[in-house]
Structure formats: C-alpha cells, structure tokens
N, C-alpha and C positions, 0 to 999 in steps of 0.2 A: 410540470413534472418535478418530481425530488427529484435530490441530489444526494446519492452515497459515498461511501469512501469504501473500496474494497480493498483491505492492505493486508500484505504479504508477511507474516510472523516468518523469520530465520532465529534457532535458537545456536547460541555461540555454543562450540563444543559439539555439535552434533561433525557424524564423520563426515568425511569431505564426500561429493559427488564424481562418480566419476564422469569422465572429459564427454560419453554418452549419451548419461542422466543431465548433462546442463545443455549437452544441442539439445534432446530431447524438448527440455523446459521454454529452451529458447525458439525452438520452432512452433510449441505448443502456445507459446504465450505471442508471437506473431500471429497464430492464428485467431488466438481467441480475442486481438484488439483489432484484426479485421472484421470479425463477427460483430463485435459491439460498434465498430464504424459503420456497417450496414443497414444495421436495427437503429441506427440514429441516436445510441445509448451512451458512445461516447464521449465524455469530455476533457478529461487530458488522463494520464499516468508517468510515473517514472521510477525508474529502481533509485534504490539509493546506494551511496557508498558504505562500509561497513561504518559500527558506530564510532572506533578512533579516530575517523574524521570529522567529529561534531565538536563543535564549540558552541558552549551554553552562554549564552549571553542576559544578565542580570542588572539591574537598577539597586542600587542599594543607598540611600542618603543622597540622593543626587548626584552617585558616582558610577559609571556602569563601570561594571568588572566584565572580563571574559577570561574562562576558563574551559580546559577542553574536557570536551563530553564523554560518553553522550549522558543525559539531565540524569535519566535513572539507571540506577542500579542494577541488576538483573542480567540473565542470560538470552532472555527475549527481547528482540529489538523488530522493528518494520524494517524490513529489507527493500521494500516497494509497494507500490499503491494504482491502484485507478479510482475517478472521482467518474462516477455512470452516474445517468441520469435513468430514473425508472419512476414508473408509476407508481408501485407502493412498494412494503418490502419485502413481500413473498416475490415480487419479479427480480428486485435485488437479490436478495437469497436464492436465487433460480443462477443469478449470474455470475454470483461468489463459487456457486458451487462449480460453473466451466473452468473457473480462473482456478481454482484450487486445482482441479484436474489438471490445467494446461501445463501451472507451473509446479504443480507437489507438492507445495505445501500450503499448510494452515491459511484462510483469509478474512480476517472478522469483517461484518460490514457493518457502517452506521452511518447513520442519517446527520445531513447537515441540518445546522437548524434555521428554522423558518425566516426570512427577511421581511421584517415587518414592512407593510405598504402603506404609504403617505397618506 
C-alpha cells in the first residue's frame, strides 16, 4: 500500500475558535484516528506547535546556521498531519475528506514517494 500525508493547513489570522469549536475538533479528530486504526490505515500523526516555534536549520559553507522559523513566509502554515497508508489516491482522498470534517479545516493530501527495491 502507499503512503499519504494528510496535513492540516491553519491560516494565521483567522478568528480564533471558540472553547466549543476545538472540543468539537478534538473529539472529531479522536474519532476519526480511531476509524483509521480500525481500517488498518493508520500510520502515525501529530499536531504541531504554532510556527514561532520552528527553527530552520541550514548548511552554508560548512557552517550550519540556525535561525528561527518557520522556513516560509506566508500566513499558511500545517498545523498537523497523518501519514495513512491507502491503496491509491481516491481512498486517500475519501480519508482527507473525514479528517477535514473531523478537524474544520482544509487537508491537502500527497503521496510519498516510491522506495526504490534492491
């Protein structure tokens, strides 16, 4: 089976949820990673912290620099992720679509790439 990445877009700036809208999310999105434990589809996930927590870590002349993130620019950041295993990617796309329900927002999915065999 593939392996997808279903991740969760948070765009900075949008109003805040209320204390409701995140049980909600939070009960929505425990259920929906019991459902992909079931179906045998899943393989890990995790939220992430906002991006002022990120440190980009760079090589530059054989010098690594660190500096704090996050890498890119912009108001969209992944807020969270699951890596499901599915047979192609209309079953992914079937699973992005729970996960967007469970947690509200946006979840792009893509395909890891293939691990060449010996």
């Amino acid at each position: 089976m593939k392996q997808y990445m279903l991740s969760v877009h948070m765009v900075e700036g949008s109003p805040p949820r209320l204390p409701q809208e995140i049980q909600d999310a939070y009960q929505g999105v425990a259920a929906f990673n019991a459902d992909l434990q079931r179906a045998e589809a899943w393989v890990f996930a995790g939220g992430l912290h906002p991006p002022s927590a990120a440190t980009v870590v760079r090589v530059q002349a054989g010098t690594t620099l660190f500096t704090d993130g996050p890498f890119a620019e912009g108001k969209e950041h992944i807020g969270g992720f699951w890596v499901v295993a599915a047979p192609d990617l209309d079953a992914a796309l079937a699973w992005a679509a729970k996960a967007a329900q469970a947690c509200g927002d946006a979840v792009e999915v893509r395909p890891f790439q293939d691990i060449p065999e010996d």
